[in-house]
LOSE-808372 format. One record per residue: x, y, z of N, C-alpha, C in turn; residue in one letter. Coordinates in steps of 0.02 Angstrom, whole numbers, plus 50000, padded with zeros to 5 digits. Layout:
residues N
XYZXYZXYZA;...
This chain:
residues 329
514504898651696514204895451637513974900651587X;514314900251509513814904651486513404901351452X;512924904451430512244903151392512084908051354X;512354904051273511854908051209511074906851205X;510884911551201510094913851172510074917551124X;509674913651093509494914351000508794914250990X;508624919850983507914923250961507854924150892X;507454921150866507534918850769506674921250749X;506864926050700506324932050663506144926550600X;505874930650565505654928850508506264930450455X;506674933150471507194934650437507844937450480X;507684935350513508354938750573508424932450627X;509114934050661509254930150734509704936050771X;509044938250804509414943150881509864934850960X;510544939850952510794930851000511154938451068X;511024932651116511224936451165511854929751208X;512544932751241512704929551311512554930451354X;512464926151406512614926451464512794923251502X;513224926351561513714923151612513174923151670X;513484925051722513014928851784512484934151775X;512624938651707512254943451665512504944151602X;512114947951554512414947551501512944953251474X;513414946551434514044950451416514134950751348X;513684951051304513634951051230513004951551192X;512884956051157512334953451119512464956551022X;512104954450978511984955350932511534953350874X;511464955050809510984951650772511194951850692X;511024946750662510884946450587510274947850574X;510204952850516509694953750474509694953350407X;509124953350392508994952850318508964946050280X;509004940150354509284933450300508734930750245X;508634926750234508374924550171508434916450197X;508054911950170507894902750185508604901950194X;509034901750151509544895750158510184900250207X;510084906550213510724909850265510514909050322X;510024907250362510144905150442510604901150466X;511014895650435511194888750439511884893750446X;511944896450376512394902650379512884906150424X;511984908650451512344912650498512524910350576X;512434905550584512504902350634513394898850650X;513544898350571514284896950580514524902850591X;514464906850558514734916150554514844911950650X;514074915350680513954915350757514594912650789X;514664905150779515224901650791515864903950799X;515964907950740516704910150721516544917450765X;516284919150798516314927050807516444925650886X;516224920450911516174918751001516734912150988X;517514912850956517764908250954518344907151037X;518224914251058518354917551132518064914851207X;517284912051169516954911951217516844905551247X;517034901851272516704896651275515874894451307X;515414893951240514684891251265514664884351307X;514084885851335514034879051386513264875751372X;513024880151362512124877051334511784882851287X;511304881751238510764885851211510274886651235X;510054889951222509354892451233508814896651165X;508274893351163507734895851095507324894951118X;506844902551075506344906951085506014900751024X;505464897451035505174892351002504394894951009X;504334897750941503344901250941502994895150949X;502944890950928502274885850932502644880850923X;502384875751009502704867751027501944866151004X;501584866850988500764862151004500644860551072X;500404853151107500474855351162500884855151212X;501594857751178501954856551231502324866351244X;502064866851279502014873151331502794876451377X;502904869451399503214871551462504154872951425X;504384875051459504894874851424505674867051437X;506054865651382506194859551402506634857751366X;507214852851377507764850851336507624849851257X;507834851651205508154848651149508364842451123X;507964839251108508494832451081508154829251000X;508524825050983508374825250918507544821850882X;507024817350956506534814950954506034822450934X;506264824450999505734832450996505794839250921X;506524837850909506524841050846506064838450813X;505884830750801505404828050754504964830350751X;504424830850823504054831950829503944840750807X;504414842250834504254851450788504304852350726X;504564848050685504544847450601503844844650585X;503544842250628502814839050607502174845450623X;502554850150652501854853350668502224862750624X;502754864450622502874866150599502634872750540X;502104868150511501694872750477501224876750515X;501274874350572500684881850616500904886750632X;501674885450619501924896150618502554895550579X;502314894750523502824893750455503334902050471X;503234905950477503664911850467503974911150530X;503994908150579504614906150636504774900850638X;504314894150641504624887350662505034884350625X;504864886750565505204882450506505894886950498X;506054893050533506764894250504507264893050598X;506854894550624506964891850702507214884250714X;506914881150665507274872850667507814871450630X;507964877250571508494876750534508964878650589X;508754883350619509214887150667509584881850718X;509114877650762509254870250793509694867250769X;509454865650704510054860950677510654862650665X;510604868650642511464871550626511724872250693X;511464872450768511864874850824512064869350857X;512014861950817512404856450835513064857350825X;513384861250776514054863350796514554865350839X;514044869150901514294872050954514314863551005X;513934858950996514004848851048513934853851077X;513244856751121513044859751190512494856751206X;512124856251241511514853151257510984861751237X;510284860951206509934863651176509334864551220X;509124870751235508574870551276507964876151216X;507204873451226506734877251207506254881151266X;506184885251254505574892451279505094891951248X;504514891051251504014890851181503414898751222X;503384902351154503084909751176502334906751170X;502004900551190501494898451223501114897751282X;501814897251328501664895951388501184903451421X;501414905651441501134913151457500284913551464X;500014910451396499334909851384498924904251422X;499414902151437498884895151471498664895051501X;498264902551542497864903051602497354905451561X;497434904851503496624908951465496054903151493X;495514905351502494804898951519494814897051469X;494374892451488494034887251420493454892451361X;493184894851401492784899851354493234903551314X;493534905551321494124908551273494444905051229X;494644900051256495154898251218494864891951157X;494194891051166493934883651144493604889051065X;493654885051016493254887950959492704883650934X;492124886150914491644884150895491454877450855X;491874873750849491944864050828491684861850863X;491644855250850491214850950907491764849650974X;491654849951004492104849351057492524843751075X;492434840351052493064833451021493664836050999X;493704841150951494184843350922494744849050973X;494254853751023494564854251083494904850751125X;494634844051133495084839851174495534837251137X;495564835851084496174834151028496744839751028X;496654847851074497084850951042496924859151005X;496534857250958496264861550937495924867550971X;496304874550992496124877151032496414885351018X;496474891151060496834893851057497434893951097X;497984896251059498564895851093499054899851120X;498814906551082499164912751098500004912051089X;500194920151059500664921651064501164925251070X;501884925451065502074932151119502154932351164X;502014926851194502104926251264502714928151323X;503294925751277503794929151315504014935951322X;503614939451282503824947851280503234948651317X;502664945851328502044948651366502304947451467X;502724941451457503104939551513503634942451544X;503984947251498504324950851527503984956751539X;503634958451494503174964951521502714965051587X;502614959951603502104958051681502794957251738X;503464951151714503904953451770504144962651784X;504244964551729504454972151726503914976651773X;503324976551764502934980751780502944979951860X;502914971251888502924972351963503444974251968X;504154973451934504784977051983504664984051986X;504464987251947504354994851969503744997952007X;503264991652017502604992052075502154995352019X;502124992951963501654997551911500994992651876X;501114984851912500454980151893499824981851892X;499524981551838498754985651849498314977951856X;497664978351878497394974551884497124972851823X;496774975751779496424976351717497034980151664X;497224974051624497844978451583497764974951509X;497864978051447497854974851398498344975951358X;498814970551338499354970351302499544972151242X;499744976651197499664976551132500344977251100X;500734970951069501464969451069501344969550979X;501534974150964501634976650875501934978550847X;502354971950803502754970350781502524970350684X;503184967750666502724960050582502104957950598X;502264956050682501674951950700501374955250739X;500574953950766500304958750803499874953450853X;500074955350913499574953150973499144955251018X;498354956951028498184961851083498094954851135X;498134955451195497764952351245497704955251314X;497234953751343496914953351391497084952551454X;497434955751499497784953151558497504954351616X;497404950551663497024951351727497334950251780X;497594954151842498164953851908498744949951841X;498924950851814499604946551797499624940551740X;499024939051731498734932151706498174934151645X;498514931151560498164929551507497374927651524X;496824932151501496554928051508495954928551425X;496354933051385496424931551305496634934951269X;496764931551218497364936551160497284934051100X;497314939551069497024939750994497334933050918X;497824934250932497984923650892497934919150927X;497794913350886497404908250911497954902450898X;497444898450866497844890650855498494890350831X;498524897450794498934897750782499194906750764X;499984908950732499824915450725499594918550677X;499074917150631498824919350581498184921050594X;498014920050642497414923850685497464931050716X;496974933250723496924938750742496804944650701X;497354951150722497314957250673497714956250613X;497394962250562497954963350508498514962950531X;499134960550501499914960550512500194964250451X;501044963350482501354964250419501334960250348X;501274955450362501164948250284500494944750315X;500394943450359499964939650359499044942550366X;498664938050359498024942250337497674943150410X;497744938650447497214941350515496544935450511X;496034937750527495314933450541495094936650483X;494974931150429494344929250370494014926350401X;493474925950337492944923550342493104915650318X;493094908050347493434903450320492994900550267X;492704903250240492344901150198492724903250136X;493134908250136493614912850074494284908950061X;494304902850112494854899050090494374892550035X;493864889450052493384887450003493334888949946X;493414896549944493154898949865493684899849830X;494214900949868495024900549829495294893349813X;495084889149850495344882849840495184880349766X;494534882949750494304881649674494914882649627X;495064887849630495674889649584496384889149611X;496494888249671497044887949703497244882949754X;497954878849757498224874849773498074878549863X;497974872749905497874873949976498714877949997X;499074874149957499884876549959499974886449946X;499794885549903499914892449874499274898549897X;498674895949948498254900149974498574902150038X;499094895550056499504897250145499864902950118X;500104903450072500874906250072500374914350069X;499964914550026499574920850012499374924650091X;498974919250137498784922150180499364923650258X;499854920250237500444920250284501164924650245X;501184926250182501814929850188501494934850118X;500964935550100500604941950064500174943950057X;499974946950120499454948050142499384952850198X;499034956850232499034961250270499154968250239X;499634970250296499894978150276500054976850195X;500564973450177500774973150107500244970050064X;499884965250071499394965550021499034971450030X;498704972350081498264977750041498614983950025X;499204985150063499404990050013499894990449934X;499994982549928500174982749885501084985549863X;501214987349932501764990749910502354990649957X;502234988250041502724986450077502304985850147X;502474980850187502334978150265502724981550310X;502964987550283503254991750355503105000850363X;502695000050426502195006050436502655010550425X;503315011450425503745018650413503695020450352X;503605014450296503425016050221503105019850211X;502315015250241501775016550222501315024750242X;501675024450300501565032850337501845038650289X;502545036550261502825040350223502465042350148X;502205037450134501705037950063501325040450053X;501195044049987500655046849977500165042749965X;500075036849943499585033049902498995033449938X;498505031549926497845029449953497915021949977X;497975019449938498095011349983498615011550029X;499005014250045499515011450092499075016750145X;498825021450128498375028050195497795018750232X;497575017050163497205012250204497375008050219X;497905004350219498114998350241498445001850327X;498575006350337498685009250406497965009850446X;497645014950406496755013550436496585005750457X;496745001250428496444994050442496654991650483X;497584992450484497934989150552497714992550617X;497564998250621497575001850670496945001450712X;496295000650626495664999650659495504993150705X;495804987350670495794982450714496154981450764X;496704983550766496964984650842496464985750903X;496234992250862495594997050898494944990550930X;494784988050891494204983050905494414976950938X;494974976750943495124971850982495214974451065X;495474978951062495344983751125494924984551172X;494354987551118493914988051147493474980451183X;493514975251132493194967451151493454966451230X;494174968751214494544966351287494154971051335X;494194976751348493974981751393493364979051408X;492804975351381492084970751405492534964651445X;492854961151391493544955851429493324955751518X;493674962451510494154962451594493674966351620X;493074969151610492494971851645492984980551673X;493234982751640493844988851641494364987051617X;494644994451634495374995551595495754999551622X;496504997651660496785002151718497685005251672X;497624999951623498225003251563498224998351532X;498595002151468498924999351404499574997551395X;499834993751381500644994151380500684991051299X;500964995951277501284993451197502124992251188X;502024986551160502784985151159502884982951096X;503354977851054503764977250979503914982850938X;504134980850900504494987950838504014994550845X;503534991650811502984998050803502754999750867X;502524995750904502404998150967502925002951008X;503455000251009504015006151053504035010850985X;504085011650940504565016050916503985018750864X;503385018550856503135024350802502575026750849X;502745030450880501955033650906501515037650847X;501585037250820500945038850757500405033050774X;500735027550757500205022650767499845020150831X;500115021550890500155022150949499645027350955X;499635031850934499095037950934498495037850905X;498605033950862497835032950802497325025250849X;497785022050853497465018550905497105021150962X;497495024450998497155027351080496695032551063X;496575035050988496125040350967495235037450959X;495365032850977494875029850984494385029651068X;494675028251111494705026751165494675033151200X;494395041451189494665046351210493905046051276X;493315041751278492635041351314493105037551370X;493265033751393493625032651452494355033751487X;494645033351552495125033851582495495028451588X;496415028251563496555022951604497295026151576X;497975021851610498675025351598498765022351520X;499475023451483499835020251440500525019151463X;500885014151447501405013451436501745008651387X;502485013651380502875011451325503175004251352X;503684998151333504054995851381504274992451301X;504994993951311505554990051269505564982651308X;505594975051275505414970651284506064969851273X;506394962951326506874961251312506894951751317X;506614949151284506544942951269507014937051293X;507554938851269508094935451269508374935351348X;508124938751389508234938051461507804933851503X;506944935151472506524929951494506954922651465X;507144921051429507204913051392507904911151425X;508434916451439508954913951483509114911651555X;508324916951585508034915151665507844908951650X;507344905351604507094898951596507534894151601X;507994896151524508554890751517508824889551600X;509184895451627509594892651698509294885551740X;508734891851740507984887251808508064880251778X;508134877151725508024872151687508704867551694X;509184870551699509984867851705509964865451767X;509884870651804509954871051879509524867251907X;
């Protein structure tokens, strides 16, 4: 049987095969709104060799649906209705859905939720009346499947720490909290616009600053501000990718690195009270594997206690194809 897996960016789709293991992989970048649909025929025409048998998708936020689970055209609904809680994946991830009705395969979802669902209630519940918790309203964490391969990875090589904190830094940025194996919190919440500075998106305001913008600004056009200009590139004004910004002389882009890095830092440390210790770090996404500059400015913090680091290249698309099978099978 093979099985495509299609991992869909904010502007990209990394797609992988597999048979018994995998026998293909590749990616589009750079797309733009209306080329996913695009590129998915391209996809088509390039595996015209292959014959697919089912999909598989990396799906950031089901609401509460967690577990991972067939495709069909009711549940698409339901992900077009919630949709706006991680506008920079769900909404081009469903374009992605729809165009892979071409391949008549049966469609399976992964949602990078699940993972988190051992966080407690103290964690995960936010300060509302608690009605609104049972409605849903909660944290939800995310990343999950790269935090999931990083916990299977670590026991295959016997390297599970008991007290470990995750820091997967990407566009997007996640710290959390891991205990024997098990979430037990991580820095986005209800949704992924929580947490630290990112590449576009802003992190934790004060919600009172969406109030004072609303005066002059459409609720429409404050999302788009705090979800695709904002962070690294707003404040520096000049680009959301730390290789830029390292490279620059400016003063704002020096600080828009100081900010991502500082909050990284403080989130760190929250966790290290978290887990009552700290036995390693494991950094993983773009920035995480591949710029130790930033990797360094972070741990420059942390030089008063002991504990290991490690690097680990995340491979996603293997967690969501183990799922898909388990799910067939």
């Amino acid at each position: 049987m093979n099985i495509l897996i299609l991992n869909v960016g904010s502007s990209s789709i990394k797609y992988s095969v597999y048979s018994d293991k995998l026998i293909l992989r590749g990616k589009f970048e750079r797309l733009r709104k209306k080329s996913f649909k695009k590129a998915i025929k391209k996809l088509k025409k390039n595996l015209k060799d292959i014959k697919i048998d089912a999909i598989g998708h990396r799906v950031v936020h089901g609401g509460r649906f967690t577990k991972p689970r067939a495709l069909d055209d009711g549940f698409i609904k339901i992900l077009k209705r919630i949709e706006s809680l991680a506008p920079l994946h769900d909404i081009p991830e469903i374009d992605v859905i729809e165009a892979c009705k071409i391949f008549n395969v049966k469609q399976y979802a992964v949602f990078d939720t699940e993972f988190h669902t051992t966080i407690p209630e103290k964690a995960a519940i936010y300060g509302l009346p608690y009605s609104y918790f049972k409605k849903g309203i909660k944290r939800y964490g995310f990343h999950g499947i790269s935090h999931q391969y990083i916990v299977d990875y670590l026991k295959k090589i016997k390297k599970l720490k008991k007290n470990m904190i995750i820091c997967h830094i990407g566009n997007g940025v996640t710290v959390s909290a891991v205990k024997n194996g098990k979430s037990i919190d991580t820095s986005m919440g209800f949704t992924p616009l929580e947490g630290c500075v990112m590449g576009t998106r802003s992190g934790n305001i004060d919600p009172t600053i969406i109030f004072y913008l609303s005066k002059k600004l459409s609720i429409k056009k404050i999302k788009k501000i705090l979800n695709y200009k904002s962070g690294l590139l707003g404040i520096s004004g000049k680009s959301n990718d730390v290789r830029d910004l390292i490279k620059s002389k400016r003063k704002r882009s020096e600080l828009a690195i100081d900010v991502f890095c500082y909050q990284i830092s403080k989130y760190i440390g929250s966790y290290i009270a978290a887990l009552n210790g700290l036995d390693l770090i494991v950094f993983s996404g773009g920035i995480g594997e591949n710029v130790p500059f930033i990797r360094n400015k972070i741990l420059s913090n942390f030089k008063f206690i002991k504990f290991k680091t490690l690097v680990v290249k995340v491979d996603e698309e293997e967690v969501i194809w183990k799922e898909v099978k388990r799910l067939i099978s």
